[in-house]
C-alpha positions in Angstrom: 73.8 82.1 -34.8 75.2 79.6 -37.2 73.4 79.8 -40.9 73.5 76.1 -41.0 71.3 76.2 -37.7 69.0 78.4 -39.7 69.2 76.5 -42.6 68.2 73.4 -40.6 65.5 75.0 -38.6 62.3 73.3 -39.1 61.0 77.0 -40.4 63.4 77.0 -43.3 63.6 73.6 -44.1 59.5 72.8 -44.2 59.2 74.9 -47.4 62.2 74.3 -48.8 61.0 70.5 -49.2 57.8 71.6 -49.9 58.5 72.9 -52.9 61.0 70.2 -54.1 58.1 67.6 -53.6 56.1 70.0 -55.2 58.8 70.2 -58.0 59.1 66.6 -58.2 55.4 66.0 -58.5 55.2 68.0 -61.5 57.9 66.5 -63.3 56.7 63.1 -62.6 53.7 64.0 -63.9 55.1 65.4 -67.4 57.3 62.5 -67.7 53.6 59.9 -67.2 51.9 58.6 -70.1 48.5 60.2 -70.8 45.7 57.9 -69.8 43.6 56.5 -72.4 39.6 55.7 -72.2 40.4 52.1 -73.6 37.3 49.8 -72.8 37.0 47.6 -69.6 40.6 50.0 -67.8 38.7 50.5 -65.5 37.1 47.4 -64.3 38.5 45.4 -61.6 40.5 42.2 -62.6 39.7 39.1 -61.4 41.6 36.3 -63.6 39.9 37.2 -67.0 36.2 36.9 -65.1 33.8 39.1 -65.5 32.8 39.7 -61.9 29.5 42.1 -61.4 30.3 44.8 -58.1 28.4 44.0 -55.2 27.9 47.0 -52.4 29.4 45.8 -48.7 28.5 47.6 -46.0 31.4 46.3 -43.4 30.9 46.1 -39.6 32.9 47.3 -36.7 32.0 44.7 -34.4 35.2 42.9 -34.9 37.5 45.8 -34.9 35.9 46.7 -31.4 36.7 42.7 -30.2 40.4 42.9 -31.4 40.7 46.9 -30.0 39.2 45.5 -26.4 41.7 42.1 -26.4 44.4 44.4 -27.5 43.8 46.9 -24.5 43.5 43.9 -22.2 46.8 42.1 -23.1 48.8 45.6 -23.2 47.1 47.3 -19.9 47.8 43.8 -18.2 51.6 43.8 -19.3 51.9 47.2 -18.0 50.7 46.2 -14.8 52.7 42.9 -14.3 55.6 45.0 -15.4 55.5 47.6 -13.2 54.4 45.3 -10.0 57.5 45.4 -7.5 59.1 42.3 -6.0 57.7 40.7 -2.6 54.4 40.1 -1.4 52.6 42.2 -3.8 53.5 39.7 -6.3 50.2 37.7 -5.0 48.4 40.6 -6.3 49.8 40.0 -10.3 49.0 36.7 -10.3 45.6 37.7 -8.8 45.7 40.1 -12.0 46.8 37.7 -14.3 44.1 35.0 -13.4 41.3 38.2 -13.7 42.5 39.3 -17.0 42.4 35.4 -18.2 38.9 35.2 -17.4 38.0 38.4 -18.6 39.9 36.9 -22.2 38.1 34.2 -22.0 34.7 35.6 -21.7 35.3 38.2 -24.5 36.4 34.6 -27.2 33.4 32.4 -26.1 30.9 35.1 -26.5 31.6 35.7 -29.9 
């Protein structure tokens, strides 16, 4: 066996990156200024306004109405791209025309 083989081999070379990140890390960290506690560092900026926090509770109802189009679009593309030639080609525009509706449905309910 060839040492560069062994050298390479994801065995050898995990921990051998492992600790030049870890290496790195530290002597970013020397090189960094120390913080300081100076007053208002750690309040968000907004333009020099003093803006009080609010607590948002955010939703998944949208993320499930984009994840559901999404599926749509890319399970219909699969199909009409794997659809042979010929008369079966009826059956994608069929599919098409079905997915369309179903699209449609999913925007005006919202």
């Amino acid at each position: 066996m060839n040492p560069i083989d062994v050298l390479t081999s994801p065995a050898v070379a995990f921990p051998v990156f492992l600790v030049a990140a870890v290496l790195l890390y530290a002597a970013g960290r020397r090189m960094a200024p120390k913080p300081n506690n100076a007053g208002g560092k750690l309040t968000t900026y907004a333009c020099g306004e003093d803006i009080p926090g609010i607590k948002v509770q955010f939703g998944y109802r949208l993320f499930f109405f984009v994840a559901l189009f999404f599926t749509m679009m890319h399970v219909a593309a699969l199909v009409i791209a794997t659809v042979p030639s010929g008369r079966i080609a009826l059956f994608a525009l069929f599919y098409l025309a079905m997915i369309f509706l179903a699209v449609l449905a999913l925007i005006t309910r919202s």
